[in-house]
VMD Tcl script that draws the C-alpha trace (Angstrom):
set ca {
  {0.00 0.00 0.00}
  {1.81 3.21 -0.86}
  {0.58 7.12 -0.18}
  {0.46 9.12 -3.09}
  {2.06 12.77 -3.23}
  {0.30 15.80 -3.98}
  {0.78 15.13 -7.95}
  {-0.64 11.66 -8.14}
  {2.61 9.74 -8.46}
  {2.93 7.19 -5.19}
  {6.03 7.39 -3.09}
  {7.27 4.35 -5.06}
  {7.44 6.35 -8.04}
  {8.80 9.68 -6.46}
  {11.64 7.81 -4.91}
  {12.61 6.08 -7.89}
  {12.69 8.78 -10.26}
  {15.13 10.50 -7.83}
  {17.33 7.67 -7.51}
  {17.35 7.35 -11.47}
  {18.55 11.00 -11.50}
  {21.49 11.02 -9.04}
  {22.65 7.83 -10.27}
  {23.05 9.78 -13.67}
  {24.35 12.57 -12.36}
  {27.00 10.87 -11.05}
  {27.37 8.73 -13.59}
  {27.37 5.36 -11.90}
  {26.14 2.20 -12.91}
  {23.28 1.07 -9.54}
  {21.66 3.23 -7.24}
  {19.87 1.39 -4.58}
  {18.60 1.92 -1.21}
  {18.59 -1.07 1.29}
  {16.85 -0.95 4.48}
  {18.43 -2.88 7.51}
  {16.24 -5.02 9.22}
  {16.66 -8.50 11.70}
  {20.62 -8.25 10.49}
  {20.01 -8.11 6.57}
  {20.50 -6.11 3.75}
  {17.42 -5.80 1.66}
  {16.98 -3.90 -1.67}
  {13.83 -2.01 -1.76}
  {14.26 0.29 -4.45}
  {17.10 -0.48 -7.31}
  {18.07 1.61 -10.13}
  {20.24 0.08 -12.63}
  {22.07 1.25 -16.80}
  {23.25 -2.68 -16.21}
  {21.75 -5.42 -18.65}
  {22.16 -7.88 -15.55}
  {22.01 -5.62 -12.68}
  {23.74 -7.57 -9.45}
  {20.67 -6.88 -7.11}
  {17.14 -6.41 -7.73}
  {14.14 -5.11 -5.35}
  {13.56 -7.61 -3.05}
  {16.69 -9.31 -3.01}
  {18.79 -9.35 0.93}
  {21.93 -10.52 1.95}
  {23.35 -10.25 5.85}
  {24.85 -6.87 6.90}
  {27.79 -8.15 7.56}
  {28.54 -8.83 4.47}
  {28.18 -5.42 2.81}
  {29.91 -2.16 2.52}
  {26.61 -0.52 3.99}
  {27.01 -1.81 7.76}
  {30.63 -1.17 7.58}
  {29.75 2.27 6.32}
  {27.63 2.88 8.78}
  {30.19 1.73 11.50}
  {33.23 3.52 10.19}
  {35.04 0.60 8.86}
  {34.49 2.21 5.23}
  {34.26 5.67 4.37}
  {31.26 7.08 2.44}
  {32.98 8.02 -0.34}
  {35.17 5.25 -2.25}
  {36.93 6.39 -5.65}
  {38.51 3.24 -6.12}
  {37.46 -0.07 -3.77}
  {40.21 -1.87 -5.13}
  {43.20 0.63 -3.18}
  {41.03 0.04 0.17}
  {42.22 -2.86 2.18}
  {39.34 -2.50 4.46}
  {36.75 -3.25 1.29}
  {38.98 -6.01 -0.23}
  {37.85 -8.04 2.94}
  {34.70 -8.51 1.43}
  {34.43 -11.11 -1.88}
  {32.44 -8.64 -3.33}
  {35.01 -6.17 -4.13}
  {36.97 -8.38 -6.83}
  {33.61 -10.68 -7.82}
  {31.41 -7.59 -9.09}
  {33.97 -5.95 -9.02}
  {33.02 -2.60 -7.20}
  {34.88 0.57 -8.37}
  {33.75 3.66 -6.96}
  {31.47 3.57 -4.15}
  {29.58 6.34 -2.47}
  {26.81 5.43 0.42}
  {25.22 7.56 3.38}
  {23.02 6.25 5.69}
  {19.22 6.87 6.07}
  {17.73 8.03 9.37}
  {14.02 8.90 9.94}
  {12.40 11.79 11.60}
  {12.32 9.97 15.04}
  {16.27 9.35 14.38}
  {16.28 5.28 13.92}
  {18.47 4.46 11.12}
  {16.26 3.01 8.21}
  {19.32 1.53 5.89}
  {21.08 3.13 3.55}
  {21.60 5.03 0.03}
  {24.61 3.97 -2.11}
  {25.51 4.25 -5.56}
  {28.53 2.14 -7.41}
  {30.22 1.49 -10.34}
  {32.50 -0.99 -11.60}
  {35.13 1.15 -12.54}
  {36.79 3.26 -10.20}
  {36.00 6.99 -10.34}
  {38.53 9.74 -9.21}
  {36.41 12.92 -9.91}
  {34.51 12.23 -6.98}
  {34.73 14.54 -4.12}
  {33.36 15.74 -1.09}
  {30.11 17.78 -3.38}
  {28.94 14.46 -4.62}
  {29.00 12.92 -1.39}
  {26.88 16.39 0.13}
  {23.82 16.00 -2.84}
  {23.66 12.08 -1.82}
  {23.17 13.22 1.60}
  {20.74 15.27 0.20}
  {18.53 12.80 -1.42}
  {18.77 10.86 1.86}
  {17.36 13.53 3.67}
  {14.92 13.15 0.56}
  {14.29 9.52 0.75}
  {13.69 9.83 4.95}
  {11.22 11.93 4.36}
  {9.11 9.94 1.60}
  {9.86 6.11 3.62}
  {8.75 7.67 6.83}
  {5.37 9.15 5.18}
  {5.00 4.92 3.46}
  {5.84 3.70 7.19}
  {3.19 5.53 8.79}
  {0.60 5.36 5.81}
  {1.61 1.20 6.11}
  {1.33 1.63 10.28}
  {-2.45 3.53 9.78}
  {-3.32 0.56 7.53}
  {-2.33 -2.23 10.11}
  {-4.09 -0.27 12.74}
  {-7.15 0.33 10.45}
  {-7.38 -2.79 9.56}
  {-6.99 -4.74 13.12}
  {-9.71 -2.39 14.02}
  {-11.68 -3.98 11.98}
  {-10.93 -7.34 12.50}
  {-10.89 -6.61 16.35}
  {-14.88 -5.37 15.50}
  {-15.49 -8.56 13.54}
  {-14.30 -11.13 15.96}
  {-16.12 -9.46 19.16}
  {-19.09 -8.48 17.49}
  {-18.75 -5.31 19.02}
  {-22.04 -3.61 17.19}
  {-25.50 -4.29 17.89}
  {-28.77 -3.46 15.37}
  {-31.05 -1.04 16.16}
  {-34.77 -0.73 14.06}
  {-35.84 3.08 13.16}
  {-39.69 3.03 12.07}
  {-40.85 3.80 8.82}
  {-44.08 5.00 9.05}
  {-47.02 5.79 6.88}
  {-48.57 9.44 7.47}
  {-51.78 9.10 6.35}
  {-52.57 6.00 8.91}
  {-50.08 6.63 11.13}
  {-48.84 3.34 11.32}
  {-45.56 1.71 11.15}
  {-45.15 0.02 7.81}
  {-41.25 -1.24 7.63}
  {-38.16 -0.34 10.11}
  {-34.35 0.56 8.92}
  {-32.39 -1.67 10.57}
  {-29.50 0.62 11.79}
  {-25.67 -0.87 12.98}
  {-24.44 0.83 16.31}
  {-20.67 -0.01 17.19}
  {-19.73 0.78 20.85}
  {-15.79 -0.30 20.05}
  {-13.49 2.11 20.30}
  {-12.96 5.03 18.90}
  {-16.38 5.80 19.27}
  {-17.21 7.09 15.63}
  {-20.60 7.31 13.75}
  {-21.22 4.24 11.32}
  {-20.42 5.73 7.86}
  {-16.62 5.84 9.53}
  {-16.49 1.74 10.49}
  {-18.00 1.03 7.00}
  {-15.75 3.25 5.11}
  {-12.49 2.23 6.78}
  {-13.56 -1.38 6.42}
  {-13.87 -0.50 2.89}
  {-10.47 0.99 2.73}
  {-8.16 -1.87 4.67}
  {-10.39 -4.54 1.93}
  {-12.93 -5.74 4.92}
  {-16.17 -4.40 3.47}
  {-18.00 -7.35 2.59}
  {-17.10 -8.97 5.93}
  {-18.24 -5.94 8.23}
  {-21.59 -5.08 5.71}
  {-22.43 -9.29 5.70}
  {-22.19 -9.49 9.79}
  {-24.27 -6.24 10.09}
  {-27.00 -7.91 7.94}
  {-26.78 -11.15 9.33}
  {-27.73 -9.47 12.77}
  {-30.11 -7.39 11.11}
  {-31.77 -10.18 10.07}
  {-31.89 -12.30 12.91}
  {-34.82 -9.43 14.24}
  {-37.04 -10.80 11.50}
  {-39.01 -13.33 12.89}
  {-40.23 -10.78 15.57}
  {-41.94 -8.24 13.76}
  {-45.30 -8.79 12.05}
  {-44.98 -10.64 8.71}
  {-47.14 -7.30 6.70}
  {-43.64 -5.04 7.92}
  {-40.83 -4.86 5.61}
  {-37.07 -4.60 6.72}
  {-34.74 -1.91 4.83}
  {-31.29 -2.64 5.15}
  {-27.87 -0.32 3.51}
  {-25.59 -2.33 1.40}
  {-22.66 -0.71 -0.71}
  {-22.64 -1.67 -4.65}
  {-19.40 -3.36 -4.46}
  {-21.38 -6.17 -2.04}
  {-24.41 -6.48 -4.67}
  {-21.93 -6.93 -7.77}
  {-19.49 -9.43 -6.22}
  {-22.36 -11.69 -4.91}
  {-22.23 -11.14 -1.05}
  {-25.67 -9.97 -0.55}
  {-27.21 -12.71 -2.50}
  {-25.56 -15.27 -0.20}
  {-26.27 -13.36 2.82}
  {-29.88 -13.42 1.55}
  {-30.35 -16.74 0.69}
  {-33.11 -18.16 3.22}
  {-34.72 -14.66 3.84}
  {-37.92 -13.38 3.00}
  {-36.73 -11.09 -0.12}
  {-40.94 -9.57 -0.45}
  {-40.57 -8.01 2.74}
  {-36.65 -6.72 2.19}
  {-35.42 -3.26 0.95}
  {-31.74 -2.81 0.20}
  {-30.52 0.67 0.38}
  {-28.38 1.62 -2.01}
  {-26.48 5.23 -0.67}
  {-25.85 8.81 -3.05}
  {-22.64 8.44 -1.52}
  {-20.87 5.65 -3.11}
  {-20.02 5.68 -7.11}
  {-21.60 2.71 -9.15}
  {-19.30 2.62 -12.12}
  {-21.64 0.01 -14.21}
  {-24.71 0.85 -14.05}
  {-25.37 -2.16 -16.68}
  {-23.71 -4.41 -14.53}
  {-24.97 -3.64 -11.26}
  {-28.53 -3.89 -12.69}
  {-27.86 -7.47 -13.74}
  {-26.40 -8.29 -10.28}
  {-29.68 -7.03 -8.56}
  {-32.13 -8.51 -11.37}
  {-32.05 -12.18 -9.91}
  {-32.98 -10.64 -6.37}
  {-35.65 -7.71 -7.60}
  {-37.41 -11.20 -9.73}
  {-37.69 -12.42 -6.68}
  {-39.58 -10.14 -4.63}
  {-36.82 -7.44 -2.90}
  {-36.86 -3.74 -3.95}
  {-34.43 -1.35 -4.27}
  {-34.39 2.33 -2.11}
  {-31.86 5.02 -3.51}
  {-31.07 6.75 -0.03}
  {-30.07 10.20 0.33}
  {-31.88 11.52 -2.72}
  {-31.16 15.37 -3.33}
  {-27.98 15.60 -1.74}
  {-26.10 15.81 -4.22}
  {-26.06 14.74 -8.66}
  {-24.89 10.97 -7.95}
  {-28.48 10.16 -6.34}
  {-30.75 11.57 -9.46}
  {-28.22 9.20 -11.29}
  {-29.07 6.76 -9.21}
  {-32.61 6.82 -9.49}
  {-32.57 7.48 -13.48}
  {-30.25 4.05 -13.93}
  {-31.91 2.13 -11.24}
  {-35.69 2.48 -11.41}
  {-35.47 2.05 -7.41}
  {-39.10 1.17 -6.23}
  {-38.26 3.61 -3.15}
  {-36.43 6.81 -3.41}
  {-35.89 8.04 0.01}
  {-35.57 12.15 0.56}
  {-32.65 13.07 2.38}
  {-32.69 14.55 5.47}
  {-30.74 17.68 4.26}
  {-33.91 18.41 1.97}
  {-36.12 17.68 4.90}
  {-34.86 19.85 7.28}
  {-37.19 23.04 7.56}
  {-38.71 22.04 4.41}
  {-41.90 23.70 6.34}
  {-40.47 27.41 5.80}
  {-37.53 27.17 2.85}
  {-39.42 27.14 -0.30}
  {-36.36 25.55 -2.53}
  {-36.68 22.76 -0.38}
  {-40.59 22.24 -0.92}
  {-40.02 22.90 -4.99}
  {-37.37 20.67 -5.21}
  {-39.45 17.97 -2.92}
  {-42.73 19.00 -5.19}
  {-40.55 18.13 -8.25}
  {-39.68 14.45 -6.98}
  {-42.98 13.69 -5.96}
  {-44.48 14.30 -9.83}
  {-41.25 12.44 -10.73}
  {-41.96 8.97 -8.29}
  {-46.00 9.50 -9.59}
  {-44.46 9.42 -13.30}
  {-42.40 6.47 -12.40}
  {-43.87 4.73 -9.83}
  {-41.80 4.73 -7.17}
  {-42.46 5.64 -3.28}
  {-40.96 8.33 -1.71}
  {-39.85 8.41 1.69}
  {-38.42 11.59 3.61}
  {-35.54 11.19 6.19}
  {-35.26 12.44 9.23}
  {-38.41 14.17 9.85}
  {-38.09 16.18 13.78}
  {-40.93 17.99 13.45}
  {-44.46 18.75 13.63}
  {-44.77 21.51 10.78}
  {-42.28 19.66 8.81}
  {-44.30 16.49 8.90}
  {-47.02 18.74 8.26}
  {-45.27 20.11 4.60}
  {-44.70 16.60 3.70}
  {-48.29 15.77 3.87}
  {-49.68 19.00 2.27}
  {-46.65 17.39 -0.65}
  {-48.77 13.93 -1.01}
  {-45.24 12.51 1.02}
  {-46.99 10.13 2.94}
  {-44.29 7.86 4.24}
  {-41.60 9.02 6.38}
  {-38.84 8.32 9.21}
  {-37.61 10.43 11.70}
  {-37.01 11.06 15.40}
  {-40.41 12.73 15.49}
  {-41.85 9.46 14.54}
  {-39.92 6.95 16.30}
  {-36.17 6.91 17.48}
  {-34.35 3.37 16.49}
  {-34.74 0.86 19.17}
  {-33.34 -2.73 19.69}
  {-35.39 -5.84 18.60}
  {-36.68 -6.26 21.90}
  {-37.94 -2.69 22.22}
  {-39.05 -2.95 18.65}
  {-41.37 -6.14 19.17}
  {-43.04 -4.74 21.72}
  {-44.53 -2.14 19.48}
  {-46.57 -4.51 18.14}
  {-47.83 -6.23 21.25}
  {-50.85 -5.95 23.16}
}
mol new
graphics top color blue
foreach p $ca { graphics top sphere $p radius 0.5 }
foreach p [lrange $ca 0 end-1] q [lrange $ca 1 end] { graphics top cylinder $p $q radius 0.2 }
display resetview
């Protein structure tokens, strides 16, 4: 996994384009830098004008071995014009086998000070116009180099940490499903429940961040599948005429997850929720994913509709049975006339089409109001019910 810098390019690339360029500069034949690790020599980044270069990314040999410890140490000095009049480097086997000419190397340190490896550059033939300038830009591009490895460490250290998160989540189940009610104005009766995740691991974050990082560190489908699967196991406590609306990301739909995670549930009475925020880059595709599951009885709800462009996409491509207002265009949709046009406009648009609309986060009295006087009859909303656990949410329907 490697950051990328302001320009695009990834570390990788930004590091390796600078080691191409002082290795011609200085007209040598490899440029590498090796980091030291467990008492080895390994190449991480190589640049090479050799048709065979000696070492390639990858590659390690022990430190004791190379000129790089004994630079490091003192037993060489950083700058070598000719290996071959040092008794010191005709210790090592290396010297005569390559053979190694001229020979420059500085070592790499990190912010915190901890030596990371180090930068050389050699040739085979010896080199006596080097001097003490050459040796000042290499230390130069270490300084460089530090700078770029320590940003991959830590980008590499957030990823480990991201991602045992997540698996720490997984294994302790540390998220429970609450049920907000969806409820139908008109009658004022509860028609279908969101089934919301909680997590109560730490940090304590809202559930957009848990999804989206488990996105990021590759754990989506594990994290979205164990959310349903607990979502699910509400079902057989709620009455069988209530449906059950559960948020999946695309990704899960086209590679297949959701239709194993569905595969003994009740699809008439299931809603998947399909969010403005995530990109669906094939809308063809994704529509052939879902068809097996909409023959058989589930609808589709594009959430968060006028937020933002993505959702009217979503709803043109889709043909979602539900199209569910966001709570942005809810909020004092009572007094801000934009709102109640733009809200007027979808509801001709779901008559035209066919779809449903339900409005988000309704807190109000004259906002619940609006949406009536709008022919929006369904809605959801701490005004109309807060989300509750299974147990709480049974006992709605009792007595």
């Amino acid at each position: 996994m490697s950051a990328s810098s302001a320009e695009g390019e990834s570390i990788d690339e930004v590091v390796l384009d600078a080691l191409c360029a002082i290795r011609l500069y200085l007209d040598m034949e490899v440029a590498f830098i090796a980091e030291f690790s467990g008492g080895r020599r390994r190449f991480r980044y190589v640049d090479s004008s050799l048709e065979h270069p000696p070492i390639a990314v990858g590659d390690s040999n022990p430190l004791e071995e190379s000129y790089c410890q004994r630079v490091v140490d003192g037993r060489l000095p950083e700058l070598i014009q000719d290996a071959s009049a040092i008794p010191a480097a005709l210790e090592l086997p290396v010297t005569m086998d390559l053979p190694v000419g001229a020979h420059l190397s500085v070592p790499i340190r990190l912010g915190n000070g901890q030596l990371y490896g180090t930068f050389c550059c050699f040739s085979t033939r010896p080199d006596f116009t080097l001097g003490n300038r050459d040796l000042s830009i290499m230390r130069v591009f270490a300084n460089f180099a530090s700078r770029q490895i320590g940003r991959e460490l830590a980008t590499q250290r957030q990823y480990r940490e991201m991602r045992q998160r997540i698996v720490s989540v997984l294994e302790s189940e540390a998220f429970t499903i609450v049920y907000q009610p969806i409820v139908h104005l008109g009658d004022n009766r509860i028609i279908g429940f969101e089934a919301l995740t909680r997590f109560w691991s730490r940090p304590i974050r809202t559930p957009d961040v848990w999804f989206n990082e488990a996105a990021d560190v590759g754990l989506s489908e594990e994290l979205e599948m164990a959310a349903i699967a607990k979502a699910l196991t509400g079902f057989d406590q709620l009455p069988d005429d209530i449906y059950l609306s559960i948020n999946v990301s695309p990704d899960n739909i086209l590679n297949g997850a959701i239709h194993r995670a569905l595969h003994n549930a009740p699809l008439d009475r299931i809603v998947l929720e399909v969010t403005e925020h995530v990109p669906i880059p094939d809308y063809s595709q994704f529509g052939q994913a879902l068809a097996p599951l909409r023959d058989r009885g589930i609808r589709l709800a594009v959430d968060d509709a006028g937020s933002g462009y993505a959702s009217f996409l979503h709803i043109l491509k889709l043909k979602p049975e539900i199209i569910k207002l966001d709570i942005g265009l809810i909020r004092d949709i009572d007094t801000d006339l934009n709102r109640r046009a733009l809200t007027a406009a979808l509801v001709g648009f779901a008559q035209e089409s066919g779809s449903q609309l339900v409005a988000e986060g309704v807190e109000t009295a004259p906002e619940c109001t609006a949406l009536k006087q709008l022919c929006v009859n369904k809605a959801q909303g701490y005004l109309l019910g807060h989300p509750l656990p299974i147990g709480e949410t049974a006992a709605l329907f009792q007595g």
